[in-house]
C-alpha positions in Angstrom: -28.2 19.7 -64.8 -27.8 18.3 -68.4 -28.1 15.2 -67.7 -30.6 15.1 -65.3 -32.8 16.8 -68.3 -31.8 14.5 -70.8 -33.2 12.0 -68.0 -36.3 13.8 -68.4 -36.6 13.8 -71.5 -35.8 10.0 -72.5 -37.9 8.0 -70.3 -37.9 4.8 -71.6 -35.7 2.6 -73.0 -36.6 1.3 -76.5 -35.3 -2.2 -76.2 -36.9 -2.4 -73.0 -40.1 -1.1 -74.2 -40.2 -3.3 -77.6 -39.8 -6.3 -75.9 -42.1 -5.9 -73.5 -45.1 -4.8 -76.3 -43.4 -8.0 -78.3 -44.7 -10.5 -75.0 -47.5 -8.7 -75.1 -48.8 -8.7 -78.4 -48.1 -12.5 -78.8 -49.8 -13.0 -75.8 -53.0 -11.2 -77.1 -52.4 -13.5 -80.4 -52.0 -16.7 -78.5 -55.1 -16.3 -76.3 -57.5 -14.8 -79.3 -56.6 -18.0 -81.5 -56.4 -20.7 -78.4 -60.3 -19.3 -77.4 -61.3 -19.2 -81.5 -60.1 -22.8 -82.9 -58.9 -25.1 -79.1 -61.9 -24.0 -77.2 -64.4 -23.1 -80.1 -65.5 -20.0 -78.6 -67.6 -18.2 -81.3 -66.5 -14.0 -81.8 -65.4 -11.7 -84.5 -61.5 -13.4 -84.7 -60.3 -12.4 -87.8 -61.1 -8.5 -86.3 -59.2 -9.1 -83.4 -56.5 -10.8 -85.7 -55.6 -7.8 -87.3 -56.3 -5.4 -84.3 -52.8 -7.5 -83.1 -51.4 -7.3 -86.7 -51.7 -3.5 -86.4 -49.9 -3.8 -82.9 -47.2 -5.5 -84.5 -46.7 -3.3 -86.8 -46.5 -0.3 -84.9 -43.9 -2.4 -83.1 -41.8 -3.1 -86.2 -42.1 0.8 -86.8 -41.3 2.0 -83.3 -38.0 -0.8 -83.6 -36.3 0.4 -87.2 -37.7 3.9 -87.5 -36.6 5.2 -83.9 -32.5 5.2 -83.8 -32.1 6.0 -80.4 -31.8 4.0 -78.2 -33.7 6.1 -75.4 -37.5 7.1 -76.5 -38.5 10.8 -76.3 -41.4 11.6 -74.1 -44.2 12.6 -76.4 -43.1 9.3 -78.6 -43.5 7.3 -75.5 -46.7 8.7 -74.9 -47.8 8.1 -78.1 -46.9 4.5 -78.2 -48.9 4.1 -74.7 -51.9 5.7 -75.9 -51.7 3.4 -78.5 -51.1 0.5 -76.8 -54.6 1.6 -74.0 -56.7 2.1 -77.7 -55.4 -1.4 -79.3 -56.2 -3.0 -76.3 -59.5 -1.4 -75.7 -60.6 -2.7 -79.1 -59.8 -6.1 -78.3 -62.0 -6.0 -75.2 -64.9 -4.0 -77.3 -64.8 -7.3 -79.7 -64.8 -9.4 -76.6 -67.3 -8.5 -74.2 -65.9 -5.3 -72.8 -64.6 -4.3 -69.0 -66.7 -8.1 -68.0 -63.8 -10.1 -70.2 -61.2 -10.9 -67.3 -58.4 -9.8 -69.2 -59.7 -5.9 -68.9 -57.6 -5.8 -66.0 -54.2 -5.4 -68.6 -56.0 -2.4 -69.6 -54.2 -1.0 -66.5 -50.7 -1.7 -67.4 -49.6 0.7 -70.1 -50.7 3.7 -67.2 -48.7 1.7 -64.2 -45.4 1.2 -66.3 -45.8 4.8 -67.1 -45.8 5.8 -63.9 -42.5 5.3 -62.6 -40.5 7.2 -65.6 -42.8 9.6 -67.7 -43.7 13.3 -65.7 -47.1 13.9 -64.2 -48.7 15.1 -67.0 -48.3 12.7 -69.3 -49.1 10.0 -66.3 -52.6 12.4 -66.0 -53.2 12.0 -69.7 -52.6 8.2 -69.5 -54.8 7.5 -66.5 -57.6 10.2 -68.4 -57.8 8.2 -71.1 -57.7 4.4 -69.2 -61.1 5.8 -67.1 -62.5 6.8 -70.3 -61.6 3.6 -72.1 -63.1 1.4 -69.0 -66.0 3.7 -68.7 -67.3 3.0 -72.7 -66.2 -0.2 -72.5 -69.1 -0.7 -69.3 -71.9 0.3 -72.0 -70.3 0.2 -75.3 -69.6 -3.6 -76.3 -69.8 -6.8 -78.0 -71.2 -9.5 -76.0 -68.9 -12.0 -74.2 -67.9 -14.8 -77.3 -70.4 -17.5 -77.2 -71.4 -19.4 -75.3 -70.4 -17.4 -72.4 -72.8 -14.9 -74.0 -75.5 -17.2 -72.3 -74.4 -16.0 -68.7 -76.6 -13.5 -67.2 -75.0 -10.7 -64.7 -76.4 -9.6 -62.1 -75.9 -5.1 -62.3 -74.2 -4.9 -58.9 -71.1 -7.3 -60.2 -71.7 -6.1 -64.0 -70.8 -2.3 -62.3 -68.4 -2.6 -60.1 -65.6 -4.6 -62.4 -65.1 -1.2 -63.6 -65.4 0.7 -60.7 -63.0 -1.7 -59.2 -60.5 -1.3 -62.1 -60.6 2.3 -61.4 -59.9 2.8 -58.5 -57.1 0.0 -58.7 -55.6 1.7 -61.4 -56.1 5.6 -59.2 -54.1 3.6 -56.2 -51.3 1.7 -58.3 -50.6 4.7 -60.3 -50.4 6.8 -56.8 -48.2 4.7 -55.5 -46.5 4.3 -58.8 -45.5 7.9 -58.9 -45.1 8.7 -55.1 -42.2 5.8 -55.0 -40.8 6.5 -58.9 -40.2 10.5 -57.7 -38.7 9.3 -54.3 -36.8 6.8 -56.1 -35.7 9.6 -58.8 -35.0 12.1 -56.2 -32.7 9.5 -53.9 -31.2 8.7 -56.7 -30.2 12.5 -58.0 -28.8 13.3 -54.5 -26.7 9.8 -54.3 -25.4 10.7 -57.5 -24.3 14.1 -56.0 -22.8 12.4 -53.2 -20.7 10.6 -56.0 -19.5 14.1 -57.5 -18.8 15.9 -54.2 -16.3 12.7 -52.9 -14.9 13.0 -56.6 -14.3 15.9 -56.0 -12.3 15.8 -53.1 -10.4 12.8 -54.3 -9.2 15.2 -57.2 -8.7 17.6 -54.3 -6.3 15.7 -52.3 -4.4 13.9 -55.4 -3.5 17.3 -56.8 -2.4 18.6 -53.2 -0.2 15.7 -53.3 1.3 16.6 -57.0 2.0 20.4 -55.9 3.5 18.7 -52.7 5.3 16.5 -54.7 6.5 19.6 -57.5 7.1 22.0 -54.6 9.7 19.5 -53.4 11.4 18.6 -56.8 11.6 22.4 -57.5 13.1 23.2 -54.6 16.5 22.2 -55.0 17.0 23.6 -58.2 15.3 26.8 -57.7 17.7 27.3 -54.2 20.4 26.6 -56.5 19.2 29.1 -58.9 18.9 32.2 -56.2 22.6 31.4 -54.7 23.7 31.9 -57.8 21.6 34.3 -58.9 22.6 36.3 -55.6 26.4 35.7 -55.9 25.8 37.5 -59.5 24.2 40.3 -58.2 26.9 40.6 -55.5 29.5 40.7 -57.8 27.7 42.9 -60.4 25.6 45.9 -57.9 28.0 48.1 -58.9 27.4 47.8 -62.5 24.3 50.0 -63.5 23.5 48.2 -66.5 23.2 44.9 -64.9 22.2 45.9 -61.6 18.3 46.4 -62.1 18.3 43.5 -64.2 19.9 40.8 -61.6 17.9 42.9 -58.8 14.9 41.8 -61.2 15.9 38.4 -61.0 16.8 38.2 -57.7 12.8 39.6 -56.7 11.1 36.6 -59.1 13.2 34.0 -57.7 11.7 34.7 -54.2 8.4 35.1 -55.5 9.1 31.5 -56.9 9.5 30.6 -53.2 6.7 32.3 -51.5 4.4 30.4 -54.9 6.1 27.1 -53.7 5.9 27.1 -50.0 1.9 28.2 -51.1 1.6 25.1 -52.9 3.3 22.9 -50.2 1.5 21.4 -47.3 2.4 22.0 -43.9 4.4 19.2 -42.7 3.4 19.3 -39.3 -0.2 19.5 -39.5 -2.0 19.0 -43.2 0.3 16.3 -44.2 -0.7 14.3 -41.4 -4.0 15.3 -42.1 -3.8 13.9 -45.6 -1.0 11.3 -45.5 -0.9 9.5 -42.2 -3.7 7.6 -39.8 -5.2 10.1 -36.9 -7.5 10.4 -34.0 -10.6 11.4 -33.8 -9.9 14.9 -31.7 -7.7 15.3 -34.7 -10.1 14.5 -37.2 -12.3 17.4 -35.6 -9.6 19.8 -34.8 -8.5 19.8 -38.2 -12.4 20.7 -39.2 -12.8 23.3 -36.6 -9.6 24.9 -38.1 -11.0 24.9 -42.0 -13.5 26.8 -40.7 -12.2 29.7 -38.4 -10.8 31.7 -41.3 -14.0 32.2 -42.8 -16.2 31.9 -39.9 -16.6 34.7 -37.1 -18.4 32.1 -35.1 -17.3 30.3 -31.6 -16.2 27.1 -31.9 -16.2 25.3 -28.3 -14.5 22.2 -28.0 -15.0 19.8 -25.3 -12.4 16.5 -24.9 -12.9 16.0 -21.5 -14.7 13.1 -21.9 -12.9 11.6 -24.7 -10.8 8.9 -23.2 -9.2 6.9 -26.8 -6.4 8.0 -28.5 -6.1 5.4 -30.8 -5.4 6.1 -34.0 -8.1 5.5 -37.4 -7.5 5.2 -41.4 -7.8 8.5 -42.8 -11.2 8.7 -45.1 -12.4 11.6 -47.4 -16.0 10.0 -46.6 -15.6 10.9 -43.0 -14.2 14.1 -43.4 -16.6 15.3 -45.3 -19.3 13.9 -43.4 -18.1 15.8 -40.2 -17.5 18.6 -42.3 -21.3 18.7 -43.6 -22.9 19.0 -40.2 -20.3 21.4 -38.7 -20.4 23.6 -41.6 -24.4 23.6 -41.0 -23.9 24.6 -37.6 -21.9 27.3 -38.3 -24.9 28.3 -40.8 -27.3 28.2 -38.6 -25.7 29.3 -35.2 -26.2 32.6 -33.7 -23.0 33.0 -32.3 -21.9 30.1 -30.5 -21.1 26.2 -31.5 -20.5 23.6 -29.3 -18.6 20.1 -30.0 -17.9 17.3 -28.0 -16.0 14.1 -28.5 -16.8 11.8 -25.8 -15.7 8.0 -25.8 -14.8 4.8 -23.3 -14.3 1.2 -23.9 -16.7 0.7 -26.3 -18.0 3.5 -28.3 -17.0 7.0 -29.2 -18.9 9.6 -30.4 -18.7 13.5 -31.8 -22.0 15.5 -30.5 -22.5 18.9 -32.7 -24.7 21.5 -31.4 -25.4 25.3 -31.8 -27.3 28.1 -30.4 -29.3 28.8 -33.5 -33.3 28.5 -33.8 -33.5 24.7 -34.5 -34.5 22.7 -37.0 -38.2 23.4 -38.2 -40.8 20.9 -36.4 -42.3 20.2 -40.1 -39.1 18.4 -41.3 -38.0 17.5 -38.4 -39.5 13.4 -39.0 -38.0 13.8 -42.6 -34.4 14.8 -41.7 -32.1 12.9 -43.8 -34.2 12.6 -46.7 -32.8 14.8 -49.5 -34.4 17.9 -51.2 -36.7 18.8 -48.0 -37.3 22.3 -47.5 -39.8 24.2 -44.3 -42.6 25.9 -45.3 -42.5 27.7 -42.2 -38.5 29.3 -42.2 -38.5 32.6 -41.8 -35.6 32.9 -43.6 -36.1 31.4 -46.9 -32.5 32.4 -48.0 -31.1 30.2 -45.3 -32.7 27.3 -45.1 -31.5 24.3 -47.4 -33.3 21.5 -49.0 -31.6 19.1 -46.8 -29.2 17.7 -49.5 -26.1 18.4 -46.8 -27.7 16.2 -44.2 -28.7 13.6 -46.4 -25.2 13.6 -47.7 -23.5 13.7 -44.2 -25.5 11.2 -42.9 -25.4 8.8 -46.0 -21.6 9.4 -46.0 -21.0 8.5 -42.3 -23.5 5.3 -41.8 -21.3 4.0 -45.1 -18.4 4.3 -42.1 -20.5 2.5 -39.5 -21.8 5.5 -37.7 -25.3 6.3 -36.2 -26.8 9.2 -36.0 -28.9 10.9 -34.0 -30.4 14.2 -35.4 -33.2 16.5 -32.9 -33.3 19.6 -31.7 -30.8 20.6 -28.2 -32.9 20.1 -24.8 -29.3 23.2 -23.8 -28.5 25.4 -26.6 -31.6 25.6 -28.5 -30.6 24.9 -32.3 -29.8 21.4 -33.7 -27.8 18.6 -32.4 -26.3 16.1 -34.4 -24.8 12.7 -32.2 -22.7 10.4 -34.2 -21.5 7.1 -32.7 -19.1 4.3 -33.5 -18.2 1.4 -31.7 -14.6 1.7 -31.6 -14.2 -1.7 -33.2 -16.1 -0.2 -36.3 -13.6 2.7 -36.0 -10.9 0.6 -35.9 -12.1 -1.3 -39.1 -12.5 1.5 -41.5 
């Protein structure tokens, strides 16, 4: 959450955002002085000369005063707004929205757009209209001799109606792709955490693995003894509820260590060793049946490979994500098949719950989608699980399929590999 509202917060980058105003203002100085002395064009130079001076400075300002490297949101606006009202003098001296050039007036809104929040993006736009809209009646006339050039009212009009509604449509689109962009970003970044997470998961399993067994020895050596004493010694009152003490804490030390351990016929395979498929989704189904009181049918009948695939967390968790939202879901019942032949195999989740909303159900897989129409509000996610699942599985080759059941009623999520894919992973 921090850093997603330090995001926020620092939209632009000042390096970024210096340079860029750098290009631009020597581009405004380049073009003023080429028109004024190469091509003789007669206008008020000197004005516009120090309207770019001013530019500059603001520049040299925004460089040495700011420290930061990341610009705060009202400073960026501020720069903007100031870059729209330098540039709308320039055009005021030079013949207003007419000049060609009017359509850079658009920029500083459009670069906006993709990192600053809606209401600054408003303000920006606000104030671009405005700016085009005096700039149609309030003006200096084109530098001379182009001053000589008569316009006709329909093409005099609609420059600035054009710019408007190009700068309405680019900043639309601007912001519609910038938020999708943000939001698929956010939710890839979570997928980054959750996988960390279970990396960190498994390597610690393996260290209490790995102390249970270097403990063990010694602490076996340490009841034998400590049993032999009180053997020797249960006679003796003042000893006796001190070795029966110790005796007591050295089996608790077991019972903590065979806690820590992994099962070494089932987890450590799980963890350590290549598997099958059916494994893969036994080992699931079981995760969940001590903290589900849901059915969880599994069908193999179909499933005719038994070869064996790497282990990977990605996988797992993958599976995981769309049979722990069947179990959310489900009414009573879920139903899993693993079918495969020659070429492909596949796992096929369904359960007997209500189904996904029709609303979403074109937007599945997208993240952060949530039904207006649930009737459970408290249930139904923002779809960060699917879009995790299925992100996390077509990494691993798989397609997906994701619809409602034509049987049970609720979802049904198909994922399919060609078993060379499987192999390769």
């Amino acid at each position: 959450m921090e850093i997603s509202s330090n995001s926020k917060s620092f939209p632009l980058n000042k390096i970024t955002y210096v340079n860029l105003r750098w290009i631009g203002i020597f581009g405004q100085f380049i073009t003023i002085n080429s028109v004024a002395f190469i091509f003789k064009f007669e206008f008020n130079y000197l004005l516009a000369n120090l309207v770019v001076l001013l530019g500059a400075l603001s520049n040299i300002f925004l460089f040495y005063f700011f420290k930061k490297n990341q610009l705060a949101e009202k400073i960026s606006l501020i720069f903007l707004i100031l870059d729209i009202l330098q540039l709308s003098f320039l055009l005021y001296l030079t013949g207003g929205t007419i000049n060609p050039f009017s359509i850079f007036l658009l920029i500083p809104s459009i670069f906006a757009s993709n990192s600053m929040n809606i209401k600054s993006n408003i303000l920006l736009i606000i104030l671009t209209i405005i700016s085009i809209i005096l700039l149609t009646f309030f003006h200096h006339e084109l530098p001379h001799p182009l001053d000589k050039y008569i316009f006709n009212n329909y093409y005099y009009y609609s420059v600035p109606i054009a710019l408007i509604i190009a700068l309405i449509f680019l900043s639309f689109f601007a912001i519609t792709f910038g938020n999708e962009s943000k939001v698929r970003k956010e939710a890839l970044d979570k997928i980054q955490e959750v996988i960390s997470k279970e990396h960190e998961l498994v390597s610690l399993g393996g260290q209490a693995a790995a102390a249970a067994h270097s403990l063990g020895t010694p602490l076996s050596t340490i009841k034998i003894i400590s049993q032999d004493l009180f053997n020797n010694f249960k006679n003796n009152e003042d000893l006796k509820k001190d070795l029966e003490l110790l005796v007591s804490q050295v089996d608790r030390c077991n019972e903590i260590l065979k806690k820590l351990s992994l099962n070494p016929n089932v987890e450590d395979d799980f963890i350590d060793k290549n598997i099958t498929l059916e494994n893969y989704v036994k080992e699931i189904i079981n995760s969940f049946k001590d903290i589900s009181d849901k059915n969880f049918i599994l069908n193999t009948e179909q499933n005719y490979n038994s070869f064996e695939i790497t282990k990977s967390i990605e996988i797992v968790y993958g599976i995981r994500n769309f049979i722990g939202n069947a179990n959310k879901f489900a009414k009573k019942n879920i139903f899993i098949s693993i079918t495969s032949d020659s070429e492909t195999s596949s796992i096929s989740i369904e359960d007997d719950g209500v189904g996904i909303p029709k609303d979403i159900l074109s937007k599945i897989g997208e993240p952060y989608i949530k039904s207006l129409k649930s009737k459970n509000q408290s249930r139904a996610g923002l779809g960060l699980g699917i879009f995790i699942g299925k992100t996390l599985l077509e990494k691993n080759y798989a397609k997906l399929l994701i619809r409602n059941s034509e049987t049970r009623g609720g979802a049904e999520i198909k994922v399919e590999w060609f078993n060379k894919d499987l192999l390769n992973i």
